[in-house]
Rosetta silent file (secondary structure, phi, psi, omega in degrees, C-alpha in Angstrom):
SEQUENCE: XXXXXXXXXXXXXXXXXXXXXXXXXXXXXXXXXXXXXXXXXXXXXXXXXXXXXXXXXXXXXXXXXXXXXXXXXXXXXXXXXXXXXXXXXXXXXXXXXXXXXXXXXXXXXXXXXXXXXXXXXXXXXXXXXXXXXXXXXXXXXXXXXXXXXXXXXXXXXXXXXXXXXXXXXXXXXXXXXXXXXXXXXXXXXXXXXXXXXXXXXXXXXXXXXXXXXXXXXXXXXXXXXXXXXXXXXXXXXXXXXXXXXXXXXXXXXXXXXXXXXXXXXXXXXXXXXXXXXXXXXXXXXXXXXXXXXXXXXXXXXXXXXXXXXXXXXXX
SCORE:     score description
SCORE:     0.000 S_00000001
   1 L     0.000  -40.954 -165.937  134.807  150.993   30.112 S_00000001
   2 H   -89.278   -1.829  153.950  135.520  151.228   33.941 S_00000001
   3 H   -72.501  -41.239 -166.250  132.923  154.466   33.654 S_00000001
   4 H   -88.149  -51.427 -169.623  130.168  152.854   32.104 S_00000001
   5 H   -57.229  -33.505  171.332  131.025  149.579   34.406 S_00000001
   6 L   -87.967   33.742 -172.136  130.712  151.749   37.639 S_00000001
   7 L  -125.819   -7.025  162.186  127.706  153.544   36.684 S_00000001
   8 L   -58.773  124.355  147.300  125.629  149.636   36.945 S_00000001
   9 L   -44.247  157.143  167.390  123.939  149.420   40.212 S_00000001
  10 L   -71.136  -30.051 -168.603  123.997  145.986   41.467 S_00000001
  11 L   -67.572  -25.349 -163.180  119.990  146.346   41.183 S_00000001
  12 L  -107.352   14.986  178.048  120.475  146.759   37.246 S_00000001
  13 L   -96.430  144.957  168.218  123.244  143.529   36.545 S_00000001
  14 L   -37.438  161.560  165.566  121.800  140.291   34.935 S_00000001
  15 L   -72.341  131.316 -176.178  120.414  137.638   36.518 S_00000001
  16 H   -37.635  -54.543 -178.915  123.433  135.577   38.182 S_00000001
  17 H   -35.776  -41.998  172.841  121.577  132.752   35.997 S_00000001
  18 H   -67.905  -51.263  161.769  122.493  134.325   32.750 S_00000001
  19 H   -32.162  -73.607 -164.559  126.150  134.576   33.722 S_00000001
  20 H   -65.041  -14.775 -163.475  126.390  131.320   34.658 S_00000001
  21 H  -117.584   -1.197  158.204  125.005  129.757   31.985 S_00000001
  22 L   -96.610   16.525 -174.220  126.787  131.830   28.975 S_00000001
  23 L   -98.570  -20.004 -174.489  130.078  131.287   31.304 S_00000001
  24 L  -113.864   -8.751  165.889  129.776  127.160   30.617 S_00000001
  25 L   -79.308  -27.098 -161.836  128.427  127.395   27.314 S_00000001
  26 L   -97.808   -4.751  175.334  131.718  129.718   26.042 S_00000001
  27 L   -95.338  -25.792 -177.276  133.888  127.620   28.207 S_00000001
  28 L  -100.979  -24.783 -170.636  132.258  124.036   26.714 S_00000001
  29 L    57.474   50.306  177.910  131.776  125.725   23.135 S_00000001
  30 L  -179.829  142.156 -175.038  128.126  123.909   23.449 S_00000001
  31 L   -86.914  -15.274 -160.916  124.947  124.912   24.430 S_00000001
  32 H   -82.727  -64.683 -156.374  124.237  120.896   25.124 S_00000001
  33 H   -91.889   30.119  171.925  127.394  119.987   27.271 S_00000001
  34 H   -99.255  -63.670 -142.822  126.741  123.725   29.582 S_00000001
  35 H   -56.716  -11.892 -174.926  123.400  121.911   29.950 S_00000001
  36 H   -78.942  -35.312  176.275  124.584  118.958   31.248 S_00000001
  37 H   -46.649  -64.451  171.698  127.074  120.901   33.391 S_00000001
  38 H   -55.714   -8.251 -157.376  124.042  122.856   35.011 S_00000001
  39 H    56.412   54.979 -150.810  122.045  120.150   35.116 S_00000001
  40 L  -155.129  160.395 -178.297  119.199  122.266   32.867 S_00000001
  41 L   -81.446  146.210  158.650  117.806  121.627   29.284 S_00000001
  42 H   -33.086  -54.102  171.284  119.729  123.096   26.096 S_00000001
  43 H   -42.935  -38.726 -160.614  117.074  125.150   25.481 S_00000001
  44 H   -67.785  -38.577  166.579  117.386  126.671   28.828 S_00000001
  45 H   -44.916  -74.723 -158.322  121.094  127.569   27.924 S_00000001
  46 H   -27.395  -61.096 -156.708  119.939  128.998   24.855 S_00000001
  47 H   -75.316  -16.579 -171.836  116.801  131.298   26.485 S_00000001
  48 H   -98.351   -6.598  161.714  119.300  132.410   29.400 S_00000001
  49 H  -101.677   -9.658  171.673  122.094  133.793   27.030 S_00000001
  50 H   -76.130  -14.443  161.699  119.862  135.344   24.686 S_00000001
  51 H   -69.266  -32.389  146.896  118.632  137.308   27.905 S_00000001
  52 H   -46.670  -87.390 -167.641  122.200  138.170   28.035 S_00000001
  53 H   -39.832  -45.369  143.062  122.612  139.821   24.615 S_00000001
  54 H    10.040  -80.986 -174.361  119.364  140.926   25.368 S_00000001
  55 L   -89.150   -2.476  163.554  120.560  142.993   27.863 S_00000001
  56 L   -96.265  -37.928  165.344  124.199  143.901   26.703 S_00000001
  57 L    97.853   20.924  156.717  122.395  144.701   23.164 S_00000001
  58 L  -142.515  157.972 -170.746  124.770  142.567   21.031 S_00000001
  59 L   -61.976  139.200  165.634  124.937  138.825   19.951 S_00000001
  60 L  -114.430    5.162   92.576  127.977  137.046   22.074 S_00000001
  61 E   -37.587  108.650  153.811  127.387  133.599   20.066 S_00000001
  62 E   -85.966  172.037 -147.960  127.487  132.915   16.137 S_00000001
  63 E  -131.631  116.054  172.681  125.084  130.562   15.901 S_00000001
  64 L  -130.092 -152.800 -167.716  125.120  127.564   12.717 S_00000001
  65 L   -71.306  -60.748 -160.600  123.448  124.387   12.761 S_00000001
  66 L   -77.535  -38.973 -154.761  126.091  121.833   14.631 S_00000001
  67 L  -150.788  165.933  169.975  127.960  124.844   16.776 S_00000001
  68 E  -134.492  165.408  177.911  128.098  127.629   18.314 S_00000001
  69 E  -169.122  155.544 -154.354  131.158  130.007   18.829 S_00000001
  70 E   -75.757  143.085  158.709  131.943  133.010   20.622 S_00000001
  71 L   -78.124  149.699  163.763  132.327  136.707   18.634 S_00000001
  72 H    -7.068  -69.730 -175.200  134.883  138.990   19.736 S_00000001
  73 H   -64.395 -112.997  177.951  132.849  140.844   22.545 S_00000001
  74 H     0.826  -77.860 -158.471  131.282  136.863   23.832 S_00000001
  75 H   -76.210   -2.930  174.269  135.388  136.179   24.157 S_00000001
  76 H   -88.593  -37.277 -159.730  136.229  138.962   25.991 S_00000001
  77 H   -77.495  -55.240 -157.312  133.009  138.983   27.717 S_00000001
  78 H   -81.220  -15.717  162.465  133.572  134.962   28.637 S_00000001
  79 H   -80.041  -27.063  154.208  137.443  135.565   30.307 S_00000001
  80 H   -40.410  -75.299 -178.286  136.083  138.094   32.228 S_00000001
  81 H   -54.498  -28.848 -169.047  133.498  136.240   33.694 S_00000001
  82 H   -56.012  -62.040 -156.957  135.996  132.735   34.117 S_00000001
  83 H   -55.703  -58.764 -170.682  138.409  134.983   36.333 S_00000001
  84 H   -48.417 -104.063  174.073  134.949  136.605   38.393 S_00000001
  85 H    15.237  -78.021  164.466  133.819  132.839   38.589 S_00000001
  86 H   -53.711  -25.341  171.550  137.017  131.654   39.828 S_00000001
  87 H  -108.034  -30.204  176.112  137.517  134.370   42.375 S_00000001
  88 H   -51.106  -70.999  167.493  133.814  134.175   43.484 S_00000001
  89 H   -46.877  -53.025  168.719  134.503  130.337   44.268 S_00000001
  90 H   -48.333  -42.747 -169.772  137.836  130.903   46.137 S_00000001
  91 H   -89.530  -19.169  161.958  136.144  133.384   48.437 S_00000001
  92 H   -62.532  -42.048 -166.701  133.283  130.979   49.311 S_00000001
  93 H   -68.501  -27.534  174.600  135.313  128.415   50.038 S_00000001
  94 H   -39.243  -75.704  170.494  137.378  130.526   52.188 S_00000001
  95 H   -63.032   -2.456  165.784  134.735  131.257   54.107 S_00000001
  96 H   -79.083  -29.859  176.348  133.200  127.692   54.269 S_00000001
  97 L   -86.436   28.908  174.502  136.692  126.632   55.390 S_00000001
  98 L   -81.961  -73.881  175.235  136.678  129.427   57.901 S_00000001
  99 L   -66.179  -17.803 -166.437  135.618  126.954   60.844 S_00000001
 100 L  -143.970   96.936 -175.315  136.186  123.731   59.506 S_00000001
 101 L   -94.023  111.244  179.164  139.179  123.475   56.163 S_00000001
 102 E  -124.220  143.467 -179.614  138.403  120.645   53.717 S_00000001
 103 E   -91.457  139.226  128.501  140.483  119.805   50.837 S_00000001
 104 E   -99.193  137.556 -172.381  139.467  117.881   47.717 S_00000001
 105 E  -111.029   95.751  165.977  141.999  115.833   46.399 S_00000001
 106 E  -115.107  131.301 -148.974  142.054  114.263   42.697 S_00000001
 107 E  -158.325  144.726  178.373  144.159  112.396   42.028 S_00000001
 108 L   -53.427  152.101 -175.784  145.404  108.986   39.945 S_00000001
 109 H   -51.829  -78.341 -162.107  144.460  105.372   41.337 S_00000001
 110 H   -29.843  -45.515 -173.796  147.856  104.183   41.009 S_00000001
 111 H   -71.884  -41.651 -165.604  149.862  107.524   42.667 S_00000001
 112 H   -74.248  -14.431 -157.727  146.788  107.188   45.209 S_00000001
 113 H  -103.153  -36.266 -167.651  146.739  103.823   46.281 S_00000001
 114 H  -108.202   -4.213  168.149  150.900  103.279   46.304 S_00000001
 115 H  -117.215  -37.829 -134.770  151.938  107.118   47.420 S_00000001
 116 H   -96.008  -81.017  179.826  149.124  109.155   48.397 S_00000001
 117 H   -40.239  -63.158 -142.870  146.899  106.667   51.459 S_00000001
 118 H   -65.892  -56.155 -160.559  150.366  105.463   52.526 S_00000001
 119 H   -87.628    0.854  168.707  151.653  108.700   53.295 S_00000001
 120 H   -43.512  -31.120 -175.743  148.301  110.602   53.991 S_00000001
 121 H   -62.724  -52.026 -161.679  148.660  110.145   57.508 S_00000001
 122 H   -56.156  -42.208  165.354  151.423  112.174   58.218 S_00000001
 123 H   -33.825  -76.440  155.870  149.688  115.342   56.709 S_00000001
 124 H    -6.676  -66.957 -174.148  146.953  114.461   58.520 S_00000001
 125 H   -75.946   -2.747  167.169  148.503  114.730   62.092 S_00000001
 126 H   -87.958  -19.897  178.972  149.563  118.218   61.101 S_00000001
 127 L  -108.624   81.200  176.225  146.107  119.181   60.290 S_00000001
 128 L   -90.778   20.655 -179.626  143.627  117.259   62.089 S_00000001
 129 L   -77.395  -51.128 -143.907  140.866  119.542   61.609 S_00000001
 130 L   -60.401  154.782  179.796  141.074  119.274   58.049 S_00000001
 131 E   -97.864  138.852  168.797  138.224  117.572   56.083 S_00000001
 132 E  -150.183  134.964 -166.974  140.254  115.648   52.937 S_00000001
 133 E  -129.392  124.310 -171.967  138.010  114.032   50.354 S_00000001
 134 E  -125.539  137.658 -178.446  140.066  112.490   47.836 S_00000001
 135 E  -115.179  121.337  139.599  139.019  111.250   44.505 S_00000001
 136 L  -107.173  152.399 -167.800  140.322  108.900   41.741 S_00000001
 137 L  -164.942  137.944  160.572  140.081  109.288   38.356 S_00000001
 138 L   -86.060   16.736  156.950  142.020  109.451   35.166 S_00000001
 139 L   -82.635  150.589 -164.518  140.003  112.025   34.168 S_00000001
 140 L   -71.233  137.237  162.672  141.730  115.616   33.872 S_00000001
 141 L   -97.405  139.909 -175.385  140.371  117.894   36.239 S_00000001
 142 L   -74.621  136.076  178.445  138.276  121.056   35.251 S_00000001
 143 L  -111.254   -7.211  160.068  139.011  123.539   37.598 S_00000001
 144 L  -105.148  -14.637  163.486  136.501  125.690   36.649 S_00000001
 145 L   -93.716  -34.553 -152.848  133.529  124.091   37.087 S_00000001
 146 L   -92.028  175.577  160.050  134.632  120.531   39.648 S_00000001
 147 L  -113.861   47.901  133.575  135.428  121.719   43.493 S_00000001
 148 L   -59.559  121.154  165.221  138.649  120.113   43.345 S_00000001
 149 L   -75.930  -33.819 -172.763  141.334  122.285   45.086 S_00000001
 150 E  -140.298  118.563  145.821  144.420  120.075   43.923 S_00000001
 151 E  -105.816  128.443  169.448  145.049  117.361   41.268 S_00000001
 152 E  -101.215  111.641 -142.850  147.964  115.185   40.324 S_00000001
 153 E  -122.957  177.188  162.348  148.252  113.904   36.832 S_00000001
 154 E  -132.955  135.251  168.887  150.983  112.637   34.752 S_00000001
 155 E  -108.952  147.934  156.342  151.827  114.798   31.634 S_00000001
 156 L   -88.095  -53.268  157.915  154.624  113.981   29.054 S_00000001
 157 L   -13.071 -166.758  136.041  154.772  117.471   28.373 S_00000001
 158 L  -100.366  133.207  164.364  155.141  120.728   30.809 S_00000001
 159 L   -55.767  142.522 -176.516  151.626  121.954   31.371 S_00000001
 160 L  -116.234  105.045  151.462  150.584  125.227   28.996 S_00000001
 161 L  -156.476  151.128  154.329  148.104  126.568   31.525 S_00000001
 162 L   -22.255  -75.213  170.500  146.852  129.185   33.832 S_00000001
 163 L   -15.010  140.163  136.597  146.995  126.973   36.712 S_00000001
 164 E   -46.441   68.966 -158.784  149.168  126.681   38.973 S_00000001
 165 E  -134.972  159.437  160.181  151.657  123.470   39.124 S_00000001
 166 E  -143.999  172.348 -165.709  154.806  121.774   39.973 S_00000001
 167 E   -87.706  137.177  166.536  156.714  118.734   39.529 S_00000001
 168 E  -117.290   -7.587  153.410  156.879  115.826   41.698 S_00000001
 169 E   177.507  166.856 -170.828  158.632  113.405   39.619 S_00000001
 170 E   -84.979  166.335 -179.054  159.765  112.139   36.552 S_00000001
 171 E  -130.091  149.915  170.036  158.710  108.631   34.962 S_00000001
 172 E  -132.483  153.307  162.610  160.268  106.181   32.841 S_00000001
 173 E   -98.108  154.001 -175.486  158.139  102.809   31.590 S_00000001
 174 L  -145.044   97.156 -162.595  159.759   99.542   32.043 S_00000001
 175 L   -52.956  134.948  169.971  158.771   96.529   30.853 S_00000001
 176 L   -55.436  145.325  132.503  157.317   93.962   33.781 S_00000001
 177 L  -167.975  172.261  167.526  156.930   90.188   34.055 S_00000001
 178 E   -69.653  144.199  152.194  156.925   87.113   36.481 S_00000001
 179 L    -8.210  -88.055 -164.041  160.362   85.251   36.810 S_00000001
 180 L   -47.013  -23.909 -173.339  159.222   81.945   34.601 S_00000001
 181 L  -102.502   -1.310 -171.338  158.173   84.202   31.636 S_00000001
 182 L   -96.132   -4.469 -169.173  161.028   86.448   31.936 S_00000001
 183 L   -76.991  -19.605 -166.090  163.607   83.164   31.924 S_00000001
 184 L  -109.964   33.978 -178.808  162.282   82.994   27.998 S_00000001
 185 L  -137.411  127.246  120.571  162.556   86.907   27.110 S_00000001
 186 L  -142.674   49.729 -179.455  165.846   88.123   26.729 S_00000001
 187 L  -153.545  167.265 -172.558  165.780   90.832   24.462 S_00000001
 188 L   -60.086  -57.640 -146.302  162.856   93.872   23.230 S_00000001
 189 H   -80.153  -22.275 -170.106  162.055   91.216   19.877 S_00000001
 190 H   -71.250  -45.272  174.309  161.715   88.573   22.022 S_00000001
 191 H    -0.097  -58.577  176.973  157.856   90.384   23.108 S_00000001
 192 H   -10.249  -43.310 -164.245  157.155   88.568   19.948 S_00000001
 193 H  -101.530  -11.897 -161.254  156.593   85.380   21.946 S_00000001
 194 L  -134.423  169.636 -162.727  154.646   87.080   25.144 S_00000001
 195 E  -103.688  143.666  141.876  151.162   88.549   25.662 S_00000001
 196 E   -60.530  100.824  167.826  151.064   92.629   26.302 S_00000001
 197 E   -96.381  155.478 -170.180  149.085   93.954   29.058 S_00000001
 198 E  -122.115  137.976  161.897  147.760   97.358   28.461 S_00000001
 199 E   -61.726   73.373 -169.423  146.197   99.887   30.414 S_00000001
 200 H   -66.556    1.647  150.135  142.883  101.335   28.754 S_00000001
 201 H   -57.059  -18.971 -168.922  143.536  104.705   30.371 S_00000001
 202 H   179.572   64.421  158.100  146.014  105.202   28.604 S_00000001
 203 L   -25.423  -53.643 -167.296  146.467  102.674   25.630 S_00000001
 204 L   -79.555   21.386  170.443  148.787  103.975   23.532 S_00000001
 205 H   -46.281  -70.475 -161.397  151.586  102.668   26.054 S_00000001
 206 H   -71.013  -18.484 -173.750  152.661   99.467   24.918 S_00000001
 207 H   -84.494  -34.880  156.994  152.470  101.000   20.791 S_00000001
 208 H   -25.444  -92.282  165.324  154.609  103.987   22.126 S_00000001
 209 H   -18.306  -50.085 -159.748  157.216  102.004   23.769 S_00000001
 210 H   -70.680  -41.280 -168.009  157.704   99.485   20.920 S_00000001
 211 H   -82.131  -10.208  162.426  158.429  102.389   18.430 S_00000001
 212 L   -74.888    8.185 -150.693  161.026  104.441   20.450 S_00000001
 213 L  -112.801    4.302 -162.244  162.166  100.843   20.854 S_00000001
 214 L    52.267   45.074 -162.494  162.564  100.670   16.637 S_00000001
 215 L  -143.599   42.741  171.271  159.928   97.662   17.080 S_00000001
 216 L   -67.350  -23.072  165.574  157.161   99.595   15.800 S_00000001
 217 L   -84.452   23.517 -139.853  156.510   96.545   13.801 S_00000001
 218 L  -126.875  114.701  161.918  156.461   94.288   16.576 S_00000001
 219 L  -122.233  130.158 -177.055  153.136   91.899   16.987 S_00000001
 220 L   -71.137  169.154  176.285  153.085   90.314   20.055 S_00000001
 221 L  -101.911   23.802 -171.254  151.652   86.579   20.439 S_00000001
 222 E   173.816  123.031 -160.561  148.842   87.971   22.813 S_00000001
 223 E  -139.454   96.231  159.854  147.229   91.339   23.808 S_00000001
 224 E   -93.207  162.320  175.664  145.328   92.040   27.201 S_00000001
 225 E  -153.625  160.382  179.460  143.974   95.019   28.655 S_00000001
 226 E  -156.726  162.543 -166.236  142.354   96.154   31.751 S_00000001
 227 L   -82.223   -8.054 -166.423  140.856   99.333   33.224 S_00000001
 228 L  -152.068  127.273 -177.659  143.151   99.464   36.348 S_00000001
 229 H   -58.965  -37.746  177.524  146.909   98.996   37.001 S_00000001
 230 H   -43.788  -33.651 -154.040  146.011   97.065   40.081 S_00000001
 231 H   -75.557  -62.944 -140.054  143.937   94.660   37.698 S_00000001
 232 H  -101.333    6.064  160.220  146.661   94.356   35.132 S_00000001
 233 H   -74.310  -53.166  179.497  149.936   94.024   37.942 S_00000001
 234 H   -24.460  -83.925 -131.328  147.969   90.708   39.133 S_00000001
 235 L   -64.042  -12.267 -163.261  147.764   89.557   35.697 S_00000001
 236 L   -93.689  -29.509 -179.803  151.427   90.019   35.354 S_00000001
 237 L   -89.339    4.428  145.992  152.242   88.717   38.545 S_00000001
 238 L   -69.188  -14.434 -176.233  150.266   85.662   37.435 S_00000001
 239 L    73.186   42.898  165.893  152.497   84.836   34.353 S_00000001
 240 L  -120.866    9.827  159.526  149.488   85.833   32.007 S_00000001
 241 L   162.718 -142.925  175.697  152.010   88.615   30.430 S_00000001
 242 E  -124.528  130.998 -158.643  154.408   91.534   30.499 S_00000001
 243 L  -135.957  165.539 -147.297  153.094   94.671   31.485 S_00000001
 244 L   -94.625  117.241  129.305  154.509   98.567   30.945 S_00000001
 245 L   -51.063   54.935 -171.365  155.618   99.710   34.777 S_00000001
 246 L   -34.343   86.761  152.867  156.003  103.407   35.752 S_00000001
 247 E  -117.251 -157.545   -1.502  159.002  104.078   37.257 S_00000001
 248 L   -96.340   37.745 -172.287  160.257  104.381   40.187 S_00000001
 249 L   -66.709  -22.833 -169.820  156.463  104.681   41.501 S_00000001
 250 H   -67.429  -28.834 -176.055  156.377  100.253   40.634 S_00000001
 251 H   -93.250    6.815  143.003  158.843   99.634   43.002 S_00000001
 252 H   -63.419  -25.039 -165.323  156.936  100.911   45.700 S_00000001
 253 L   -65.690  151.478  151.303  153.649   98.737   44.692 S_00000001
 254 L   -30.046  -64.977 -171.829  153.148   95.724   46.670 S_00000001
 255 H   -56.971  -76.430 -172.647  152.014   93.184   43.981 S_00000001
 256 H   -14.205  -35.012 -148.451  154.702   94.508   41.971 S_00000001
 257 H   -92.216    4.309 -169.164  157.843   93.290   44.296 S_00000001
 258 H  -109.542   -1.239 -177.050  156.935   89.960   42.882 S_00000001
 259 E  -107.207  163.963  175.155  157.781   90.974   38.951 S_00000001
 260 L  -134.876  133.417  161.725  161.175   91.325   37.689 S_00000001
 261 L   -40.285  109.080 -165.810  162.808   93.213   34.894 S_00000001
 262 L   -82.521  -19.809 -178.775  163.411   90.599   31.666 S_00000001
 263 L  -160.260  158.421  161.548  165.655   92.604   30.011 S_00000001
 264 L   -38.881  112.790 -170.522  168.008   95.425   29.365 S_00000001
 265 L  -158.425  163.190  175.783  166.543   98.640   27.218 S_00000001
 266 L   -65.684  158.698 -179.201  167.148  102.283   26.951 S_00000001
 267 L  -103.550  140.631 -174.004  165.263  104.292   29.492 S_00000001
 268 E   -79.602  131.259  153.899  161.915  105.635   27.978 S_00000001
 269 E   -76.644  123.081 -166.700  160.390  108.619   29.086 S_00000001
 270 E  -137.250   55.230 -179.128  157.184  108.535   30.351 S_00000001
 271 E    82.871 -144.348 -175.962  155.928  112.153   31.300 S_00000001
 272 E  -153.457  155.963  151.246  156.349  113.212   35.115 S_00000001
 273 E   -50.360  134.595  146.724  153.912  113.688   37.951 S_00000001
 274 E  -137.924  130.475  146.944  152.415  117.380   38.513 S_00000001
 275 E   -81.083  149.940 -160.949  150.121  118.583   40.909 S_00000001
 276 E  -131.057  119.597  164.571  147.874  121.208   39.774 S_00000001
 277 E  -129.177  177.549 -168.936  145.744  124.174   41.701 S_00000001
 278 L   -76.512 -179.156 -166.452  144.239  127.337   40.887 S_00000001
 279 L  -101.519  -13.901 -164.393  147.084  130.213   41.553 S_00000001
 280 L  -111.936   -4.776  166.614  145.006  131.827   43.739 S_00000001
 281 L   -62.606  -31.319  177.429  144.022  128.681   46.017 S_00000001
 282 L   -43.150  -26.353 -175.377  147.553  129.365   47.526 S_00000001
 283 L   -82.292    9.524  166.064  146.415  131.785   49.611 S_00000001
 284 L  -110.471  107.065 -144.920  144.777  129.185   51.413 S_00000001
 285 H   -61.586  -23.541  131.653  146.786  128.147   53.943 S_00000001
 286 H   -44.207    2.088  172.856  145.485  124.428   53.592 S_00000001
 287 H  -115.612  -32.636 -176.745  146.223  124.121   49.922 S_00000001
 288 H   -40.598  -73.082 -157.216  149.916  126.231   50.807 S_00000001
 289 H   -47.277  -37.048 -162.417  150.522  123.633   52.943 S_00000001
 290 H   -96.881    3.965  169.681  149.458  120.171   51.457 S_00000001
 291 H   -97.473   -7.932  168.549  151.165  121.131   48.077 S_00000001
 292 H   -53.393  -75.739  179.178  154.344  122.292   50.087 S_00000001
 293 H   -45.385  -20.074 -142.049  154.200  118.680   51.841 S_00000001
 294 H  -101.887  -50.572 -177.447  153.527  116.846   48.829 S_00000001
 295 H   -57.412  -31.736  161.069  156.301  118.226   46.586 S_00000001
 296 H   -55.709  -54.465  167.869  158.816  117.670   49.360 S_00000001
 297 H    -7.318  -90.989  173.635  157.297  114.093   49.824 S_00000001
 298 H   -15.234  -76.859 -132.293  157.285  113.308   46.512 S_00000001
 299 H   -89.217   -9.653  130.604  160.069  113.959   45.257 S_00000001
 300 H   -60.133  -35.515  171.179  162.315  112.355   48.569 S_00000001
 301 H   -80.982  -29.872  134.146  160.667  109.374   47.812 S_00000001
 302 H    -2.532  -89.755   81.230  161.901  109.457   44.334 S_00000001
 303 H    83.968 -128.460  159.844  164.764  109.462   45.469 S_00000001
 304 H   -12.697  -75.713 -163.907  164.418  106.179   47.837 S_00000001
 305 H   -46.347  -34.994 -163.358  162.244  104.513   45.029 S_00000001
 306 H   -64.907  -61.054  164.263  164.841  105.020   42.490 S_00000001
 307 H   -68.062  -27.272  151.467  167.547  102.525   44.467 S_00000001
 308 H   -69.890    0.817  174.713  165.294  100.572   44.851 S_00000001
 309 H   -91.177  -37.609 -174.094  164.485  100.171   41.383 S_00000001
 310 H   -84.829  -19.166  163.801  168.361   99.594   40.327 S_00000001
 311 L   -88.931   23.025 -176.550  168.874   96.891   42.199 S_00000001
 312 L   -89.053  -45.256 -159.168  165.644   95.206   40.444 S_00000001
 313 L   -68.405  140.722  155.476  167.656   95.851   36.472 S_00000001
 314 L   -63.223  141.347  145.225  169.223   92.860   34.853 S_00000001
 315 L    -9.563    0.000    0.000  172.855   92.296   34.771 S_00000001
């Protein structure tokens, strides 16, 4: 193999085009959602990997009506290329960051708006070159396709991946409320009587909770939901319900310092913080650095957050 591969000329390898576009169809397992990726018609996928096999002389796609899926050679063929991909991007950026070092950051609203902006500065004055473009989103980031260098996520799990990550802190949920509604809750069954607010990022909160809570049966007298824990602390610090609270990032939030725990419950686990980069981003002394900072950060303000959270627990 390494004989036949050094006997290609650069003059006689595919068009870059072909690469690219049977590297996002075997990574999407669709010829539809590479095209969207490329911004290019299905077809276009289609005509630029059959000019692969074409030119390798075997199919790398079976082909049915609904799907496509890789053969043996096409999966060998398509980890190859991810890693090539993946180091091919790292060395651009290198060199785009050679004069000027910018960061993308993605990362959740909630970690960004009550950890990340507060403490950004301080980074900041060690690099003040640095470009840092930070994004939220509760969407997971693809690292082989976005130009994100670093994202922080909450898993329940330990990550199964290639990537690169560590932790920056653990979570528990904790039920929320205003004083006046929390004077009438004081037990898990009492919920019975109070409206839920829910998160739709991540729904299955409040059904979790009830069933490690044996209250899997548990209908509430009232069910809200909103797209953004800012949205749905208000409502709670309005008295319009009880809402699920990650901590000890909630006792950092602003809004938050105005709800109080209604009652006593075991503490739930409710995945941890990671930040995540490519393994090979490290060697960029801007990514070294701000995941260095972050995990130290982090996980001292844990820490902090944490006492402040125990004197918040009922009696």
């Amino acid at each position: 193999m390494d004989e036949l591969g050094s006997s290609i000329s650069m003059a006689d390898l595919p068009p870059l085009a072909t690469l690219r576009a049977f590297e996002a169809a075997a990574r999407r397992s669709s010829f539809r959602d590479a095209a969207g990726e490329l911004g290019v018609t299905p077809s276009a996928v289609s005509h630029q990997v059959k000019l692969l096999e074409q030119w390798i002389g075997a199919p790398l796609f079976v082909r049915s009506t609904r799907a496509v899926r890789l053969t043996p050679l096409g999966a060998s063929l398509a980890a190859d290329l991810s890693q090539s991909f993946a180091l091919m991007r790292t060395a651009l950026a290198n060199a785009r960051q050679a004069d000027e070092p910018r960061l993308k950051i993605s990362a959740l609203p909630l970690f960004t708006n009550v950890w990340l902006v507060p403490n950004l500065e301080r980074f900041q004055a060690k690099w003040p070159d640095a470009v840092i473009e930070i994004e939220t989103t509760n969407r997971l980031a693809d690292f082989a396709s976005d130009t994100v260098d670093v994202a922080i996520r909450n898993l329940t799990t330990p990550p199964k991946t290639a990537l690169g990550a560590r932790k920056l802190m653990d979570l528990s949920a904790t039920p929320l409320c205003a004083p006046a509604l929390a004077a009438r809750l004081c037990a898990p069954q009492d919920l019975k009587r109070a409206t839920l607010i829910h998160i739709s990022a991540r729904d299955s909160g409040w059904p979790n909770w009830l069933k490690a809570m044996d209250l899997e049966g548990l209908k509430p007298a009232g069910n809200l939901s909103f797209d953004t824990v800012p949205s749905a602390i208000e409502a709670a610090v309005q008295g319009r319900g009880v809402i699920l609270g990650l901590a000890p990032l909630i006792w950092d939030t602003p809004a938050a310092r105005d709800l109080v725990v209604p009652f006593a419950t075991p503490q739930y686990n409710a995945g941890s913080y990671y930040v995540h980069y490519r393994t090979a981003d490290l060697a960029r002394p801007l990514v070294r650095a701000f995941v260095e900072w972050l995990v130290a950060g982090v996980r001292a303000d844990a820490r902090r957050m944490a006492k402040l959270g125990a004197a918040r627990l009922p009696a």
